[in-house]
C-alpha positions as CSV (number, residue, x, y, z in Angstrom):
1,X,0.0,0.0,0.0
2,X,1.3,3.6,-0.8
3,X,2.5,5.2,2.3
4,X,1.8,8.6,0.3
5,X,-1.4,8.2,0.1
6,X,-4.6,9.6,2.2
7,X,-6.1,7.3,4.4
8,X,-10.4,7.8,4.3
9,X,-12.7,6.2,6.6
10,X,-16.0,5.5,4.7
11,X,-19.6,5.8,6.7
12,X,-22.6,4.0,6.2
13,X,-25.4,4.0,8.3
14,X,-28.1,1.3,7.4
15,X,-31.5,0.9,8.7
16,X,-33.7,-1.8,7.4
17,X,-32.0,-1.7,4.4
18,X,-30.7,-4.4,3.0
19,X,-30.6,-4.2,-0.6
20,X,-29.5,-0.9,0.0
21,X,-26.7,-1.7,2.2
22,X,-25.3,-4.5,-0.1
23,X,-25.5,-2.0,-3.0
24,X,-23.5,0.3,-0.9
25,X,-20.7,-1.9,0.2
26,X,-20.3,-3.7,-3.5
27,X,-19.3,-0.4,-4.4
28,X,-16.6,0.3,-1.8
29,X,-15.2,-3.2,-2.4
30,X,-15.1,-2.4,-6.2
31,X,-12.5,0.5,-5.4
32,X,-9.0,0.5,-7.1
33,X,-7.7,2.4,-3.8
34,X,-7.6,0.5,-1.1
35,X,-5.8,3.0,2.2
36,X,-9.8,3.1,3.3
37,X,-11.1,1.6,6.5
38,X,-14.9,0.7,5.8
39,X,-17.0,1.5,9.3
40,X,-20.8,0.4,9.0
41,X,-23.0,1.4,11.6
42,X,-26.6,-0.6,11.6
43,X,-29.4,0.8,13.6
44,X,-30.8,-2.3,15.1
45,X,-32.3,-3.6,11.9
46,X,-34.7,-6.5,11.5
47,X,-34.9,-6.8,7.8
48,X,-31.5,-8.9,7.3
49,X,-29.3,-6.2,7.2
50,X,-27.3,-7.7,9.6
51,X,-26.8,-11.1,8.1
52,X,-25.2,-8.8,4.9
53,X,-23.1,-7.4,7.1
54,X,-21.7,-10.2,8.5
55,X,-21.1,-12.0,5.1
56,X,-19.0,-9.1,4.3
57,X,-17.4,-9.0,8.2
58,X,-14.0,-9.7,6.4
59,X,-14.0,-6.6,4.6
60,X,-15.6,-4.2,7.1
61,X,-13.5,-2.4,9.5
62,X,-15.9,-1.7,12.2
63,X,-19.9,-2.8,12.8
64,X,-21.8,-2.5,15.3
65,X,-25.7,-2.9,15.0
66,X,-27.9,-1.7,18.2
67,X,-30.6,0.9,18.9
68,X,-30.0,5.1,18.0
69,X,-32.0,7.9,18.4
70,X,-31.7,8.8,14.5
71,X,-29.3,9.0,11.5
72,X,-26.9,11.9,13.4
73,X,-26.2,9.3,16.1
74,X,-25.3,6.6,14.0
75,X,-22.9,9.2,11.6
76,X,-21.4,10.5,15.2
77,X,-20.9,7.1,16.2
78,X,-18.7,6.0,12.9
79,X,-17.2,9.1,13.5
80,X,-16.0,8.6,17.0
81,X,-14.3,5.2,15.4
82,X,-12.8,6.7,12.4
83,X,-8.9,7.0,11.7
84,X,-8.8,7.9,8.6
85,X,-8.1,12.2,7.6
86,X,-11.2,12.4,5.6
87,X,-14.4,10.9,6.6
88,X,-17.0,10.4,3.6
89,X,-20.3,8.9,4.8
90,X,-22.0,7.0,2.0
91,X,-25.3,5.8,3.5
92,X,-27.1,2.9,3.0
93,X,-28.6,2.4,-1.1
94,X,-25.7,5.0,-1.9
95,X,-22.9,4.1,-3.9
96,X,-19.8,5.5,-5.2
97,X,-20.0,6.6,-8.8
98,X,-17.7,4.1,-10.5
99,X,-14.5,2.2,-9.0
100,X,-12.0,4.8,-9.4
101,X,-13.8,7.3,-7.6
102,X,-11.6,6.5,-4.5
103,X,-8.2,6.9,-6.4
104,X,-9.8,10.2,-9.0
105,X,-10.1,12.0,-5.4
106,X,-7.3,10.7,-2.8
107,X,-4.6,10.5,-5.6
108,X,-4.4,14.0,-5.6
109,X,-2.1,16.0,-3.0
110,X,-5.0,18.2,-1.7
111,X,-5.3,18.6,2.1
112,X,-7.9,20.9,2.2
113,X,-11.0,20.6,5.1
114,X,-13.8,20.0,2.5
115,X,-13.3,17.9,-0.8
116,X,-16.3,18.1,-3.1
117,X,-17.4,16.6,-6.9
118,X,-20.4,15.9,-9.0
119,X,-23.0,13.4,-8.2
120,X,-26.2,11.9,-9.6
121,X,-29.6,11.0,-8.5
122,X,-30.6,6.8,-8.5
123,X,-28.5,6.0,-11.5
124,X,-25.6,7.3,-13.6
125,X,-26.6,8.9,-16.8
126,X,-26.2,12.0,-18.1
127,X,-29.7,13.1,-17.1
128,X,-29.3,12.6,-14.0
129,X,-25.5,14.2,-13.5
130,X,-25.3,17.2,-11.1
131,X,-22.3,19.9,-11.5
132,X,-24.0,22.3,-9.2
133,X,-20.7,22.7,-7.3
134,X,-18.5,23.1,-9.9
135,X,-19.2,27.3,-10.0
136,X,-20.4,27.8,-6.6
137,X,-19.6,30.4,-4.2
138,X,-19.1,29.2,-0.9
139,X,-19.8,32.7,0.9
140,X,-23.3,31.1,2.8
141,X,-25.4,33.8,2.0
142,X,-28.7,34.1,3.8
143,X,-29.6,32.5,-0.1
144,X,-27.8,29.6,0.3
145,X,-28.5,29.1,4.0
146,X,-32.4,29.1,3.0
147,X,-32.9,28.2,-1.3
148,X,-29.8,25.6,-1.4
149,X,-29.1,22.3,-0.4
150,X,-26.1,20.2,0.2
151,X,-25.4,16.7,-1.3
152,X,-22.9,16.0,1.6
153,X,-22.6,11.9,0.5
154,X,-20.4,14.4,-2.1
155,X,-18.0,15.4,0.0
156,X,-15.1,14.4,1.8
157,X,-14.4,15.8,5.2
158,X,-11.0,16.1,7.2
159,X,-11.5,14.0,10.5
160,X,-10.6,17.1,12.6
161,X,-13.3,19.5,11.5
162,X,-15.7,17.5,14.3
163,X,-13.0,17.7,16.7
164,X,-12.6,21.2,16.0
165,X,-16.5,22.1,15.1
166,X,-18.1,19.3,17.3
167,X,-20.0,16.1,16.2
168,X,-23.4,16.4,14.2
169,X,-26.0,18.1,16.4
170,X,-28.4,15.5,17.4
171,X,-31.0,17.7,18.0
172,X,-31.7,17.9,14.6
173,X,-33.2,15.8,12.4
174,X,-32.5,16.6,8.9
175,X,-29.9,19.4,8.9
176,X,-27.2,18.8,10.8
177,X,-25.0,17.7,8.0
178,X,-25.8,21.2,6.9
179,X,-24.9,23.2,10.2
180,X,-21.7,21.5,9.9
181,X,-20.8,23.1,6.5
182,X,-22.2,26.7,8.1
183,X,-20.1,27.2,11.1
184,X,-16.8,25.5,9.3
185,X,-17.2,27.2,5.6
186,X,-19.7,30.0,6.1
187,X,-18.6,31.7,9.2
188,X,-14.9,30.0,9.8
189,X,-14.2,30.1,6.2
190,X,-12.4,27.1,5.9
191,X,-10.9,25.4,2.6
192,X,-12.7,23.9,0.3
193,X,-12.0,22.4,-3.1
194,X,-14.4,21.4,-5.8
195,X,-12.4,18.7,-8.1
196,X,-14.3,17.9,-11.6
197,X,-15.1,14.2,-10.8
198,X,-18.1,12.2,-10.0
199,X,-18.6,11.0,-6.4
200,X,-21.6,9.3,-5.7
201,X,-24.6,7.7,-7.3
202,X,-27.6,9.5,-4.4
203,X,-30.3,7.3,-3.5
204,X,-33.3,9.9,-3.4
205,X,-35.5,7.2,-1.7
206,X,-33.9,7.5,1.8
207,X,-35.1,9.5,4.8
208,X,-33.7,13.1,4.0
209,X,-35.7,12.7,0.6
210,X,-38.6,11.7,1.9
211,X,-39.2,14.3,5.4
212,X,-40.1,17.2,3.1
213,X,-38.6,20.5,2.5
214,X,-40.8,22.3,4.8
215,X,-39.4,20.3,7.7
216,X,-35.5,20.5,6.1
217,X,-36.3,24.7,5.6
218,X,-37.3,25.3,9.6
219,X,-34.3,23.2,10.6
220,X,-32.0,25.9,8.0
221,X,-33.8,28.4,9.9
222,X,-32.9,27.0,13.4
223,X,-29.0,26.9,12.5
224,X,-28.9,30.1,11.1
225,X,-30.5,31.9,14.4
């Protein structure tokens, strides 16, 4: 293994998910870089799940399957395990967008705090490709804060911005993931870099799809206070 090169851990959460958790971890196993650890954090699911996890156990990290109080807890409890300089949390149905994806973004000498690309909604095609990052100003306006969202299974996060910023807020529901990116980019104005590649194939069926935006837009409105 390169000693040169980053070491990332990768997230997933899963709740009753099975399909959607096997989808997810055939696509870390298909990477061409291997300095990852793979953390999976199961919610106490009934559904299978953790039989899939175990006939992967060889390749996985870290697991651990027992109650949370909601998808926050189980991304600050991969977090609290993770060794790895980045952290990318690719949740359960999500995958990454082809087997290089790994080695197009970690080959790079880039050290920034927030690493960011293009992803796609359900499948790969060109229809479904988004470069809304590519142009984007990361100032956090009070437009951004309340008209844009955040793709986050997009990004790659140094490890230290939650020991810096704090662990997602629990509290919240739906925007956590977003509060992080406020207090580090929009007020602390730390580094980001967009890199033209694709990052993740988004499963749109998951919870944050499916609470509503009226519920996502009176979190926003709560972290910015």
């Amino acid at each position: 293994m390169n000693s040169m090169k980053k070491k990332i851990s990768i997230i997933t959460i899963n709740l009753n998910n099975k399909k959607g958790l096997e989808k997810s971890i055939k696509s870390v196993l298909a990477q061409t870089y291997q300095a990852y650890e793979f953390i999976v954090i199961d919610g106490a699911s009934t559904d299978g799940s953790v039989d899939v996890i175990d006939s992967y156990k060889d390749y996985i990290t870290y697991s651990i399957s027992e109650p949370d109080n909601g998808i926050y807890e189980a991304m600050n409890k991969g977090i609290k395990v993770a060794t790895g300089e980045y952290c990318h949390f690719l949740n359960s149905g999500d995958m990454l967008a082809s087997a290089s994806t790994l080695e197009d973004v970690l080959s790079r000498d880039i050290h920034v705090c927030f690493i960011f690309g293009n992803f796609y909604y359900n499948e790969k095609s060109e229809n479904t490709k988004f470069e809304i990052y590519k142009n984007r100003d990361w100032s956090f306006s009070i437009y951004d804060i309340f008209a844009d969202g955040l793709c986050h299974q997009a990004f790659f996060i140094k490890r230290d911005m939650f020991e810096k910023y704090g662990l997602y807020d629990e509290n919240l529901r739906i925007a956590s993931d977003f509060k992080l990116f406020y207090i580090a980019i929009g007020i602390h104005w730390e580094k980001v870099r967009y890199i033209d590649s694709d990052i993740v194939i988004y499963d749109t069926h998951g919870f944050s799809s499916g609470i509503g935006g009226d519920a996502i837009l009176n979190e926003k409105q709560i972290v910015a206070k």
